[in-house]
C-alpha positions as CSV (number, residue, x, y, z in Angstrom):
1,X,132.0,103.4,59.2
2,X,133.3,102.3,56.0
3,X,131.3,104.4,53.7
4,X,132.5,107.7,55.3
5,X,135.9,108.0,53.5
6,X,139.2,108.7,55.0
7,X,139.5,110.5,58.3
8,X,135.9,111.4,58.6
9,X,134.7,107.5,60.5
10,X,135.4,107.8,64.3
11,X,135.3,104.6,66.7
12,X,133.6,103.7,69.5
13,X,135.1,105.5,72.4
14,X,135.8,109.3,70.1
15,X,131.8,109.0,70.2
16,X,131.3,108.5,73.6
17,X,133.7,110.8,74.8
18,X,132.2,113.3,72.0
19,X,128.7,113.2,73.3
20,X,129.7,113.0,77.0
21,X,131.4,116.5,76.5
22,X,128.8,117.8,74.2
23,X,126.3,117.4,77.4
24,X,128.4,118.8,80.0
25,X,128.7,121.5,77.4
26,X,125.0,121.9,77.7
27,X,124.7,121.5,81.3
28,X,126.8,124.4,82.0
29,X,125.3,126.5,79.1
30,X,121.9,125.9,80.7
31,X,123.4,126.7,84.6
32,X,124.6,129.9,83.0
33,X,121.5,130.9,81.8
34,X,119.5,130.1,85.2
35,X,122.2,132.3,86.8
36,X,121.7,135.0,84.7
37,X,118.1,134.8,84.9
38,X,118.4,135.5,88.9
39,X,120.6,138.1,88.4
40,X,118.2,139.7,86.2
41,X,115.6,139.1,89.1
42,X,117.5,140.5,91.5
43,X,117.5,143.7,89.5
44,X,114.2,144.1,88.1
45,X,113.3,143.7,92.1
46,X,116.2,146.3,93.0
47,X,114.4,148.7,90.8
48,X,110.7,148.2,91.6
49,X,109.3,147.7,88.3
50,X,105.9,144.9,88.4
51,X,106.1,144.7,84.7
52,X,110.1,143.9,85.0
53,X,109.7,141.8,88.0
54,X,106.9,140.1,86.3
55,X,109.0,139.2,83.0
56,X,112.1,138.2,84.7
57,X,110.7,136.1,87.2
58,X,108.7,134.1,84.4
59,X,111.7,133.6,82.5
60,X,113.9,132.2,85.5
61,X,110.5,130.0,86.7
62,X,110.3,128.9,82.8
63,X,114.1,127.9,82.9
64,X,113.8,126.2,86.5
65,X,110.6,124.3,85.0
66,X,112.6,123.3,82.1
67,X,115.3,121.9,84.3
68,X,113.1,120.2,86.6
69,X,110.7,118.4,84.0
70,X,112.8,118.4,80.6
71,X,110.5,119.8,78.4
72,X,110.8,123.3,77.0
73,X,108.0,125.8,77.7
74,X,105.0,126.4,75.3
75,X,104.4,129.7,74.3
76,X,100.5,129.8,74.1
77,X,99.0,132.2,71.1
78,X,97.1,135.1,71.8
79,X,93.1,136.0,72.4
80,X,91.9,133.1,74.9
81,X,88.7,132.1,73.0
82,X,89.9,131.0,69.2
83,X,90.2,133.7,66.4
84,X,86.5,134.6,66.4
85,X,83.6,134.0,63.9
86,X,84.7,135.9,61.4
87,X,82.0,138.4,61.3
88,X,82.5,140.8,58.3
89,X,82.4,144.3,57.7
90,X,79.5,146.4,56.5
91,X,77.8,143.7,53.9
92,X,78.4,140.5,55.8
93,X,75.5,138.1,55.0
94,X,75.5,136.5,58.2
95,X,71.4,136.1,58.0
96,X,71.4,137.3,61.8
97,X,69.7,140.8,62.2
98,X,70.0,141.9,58.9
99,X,67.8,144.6,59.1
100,X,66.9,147.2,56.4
101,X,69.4,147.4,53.7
């Protein structure tokens, strides 16, 4: 801790008491979070919406996975089967079927 000047270097227990309340910080953020996240369920449910019910209820199940497994969900891209073969437009030379020009 020498090399980081005057009343910047901490010692041993400052860190450890630093990072100890640094996680209960996050432990409490992350309770808050699942709590609102049921809340949220209870409503979309309270108003009968599939698409609402559907969204909050994959948010609280992604937060309860994240607590259960600690990794943070994946959002997976869009169109299941890659980004195609790039077929062009009108004068794509794609030697398939070209037919009469």
């Amino acid at each position: 801790q020498w090399s980081k000047g005057d009343g910047k270097s901490k010692c041993r227990t400052c860190v450890e008491r630093m990072i100890q309340e640094e996680s209960q910080r996050q432990k409490s953020t992350k309770q808050q979070r699942l709590d609102e996240a049921r809340s949220r369920v209870r409503d979309a449910k309270a108003s009968g919406n599939p698409a609402a019910i559907l969204q909050a209820e994959s948010v609280l199940s992604a937060l309860e996975a994240e607590q259960v497994t600690g990794l943070k969900p994946v959002k997976m891209g869009r169109g299941g089967r890659g980004r195609g073969r790039g077929t062009g437009g009108r004068r794509s030379s794609s030697g398939r079927g070209r037919g009469r020009r």
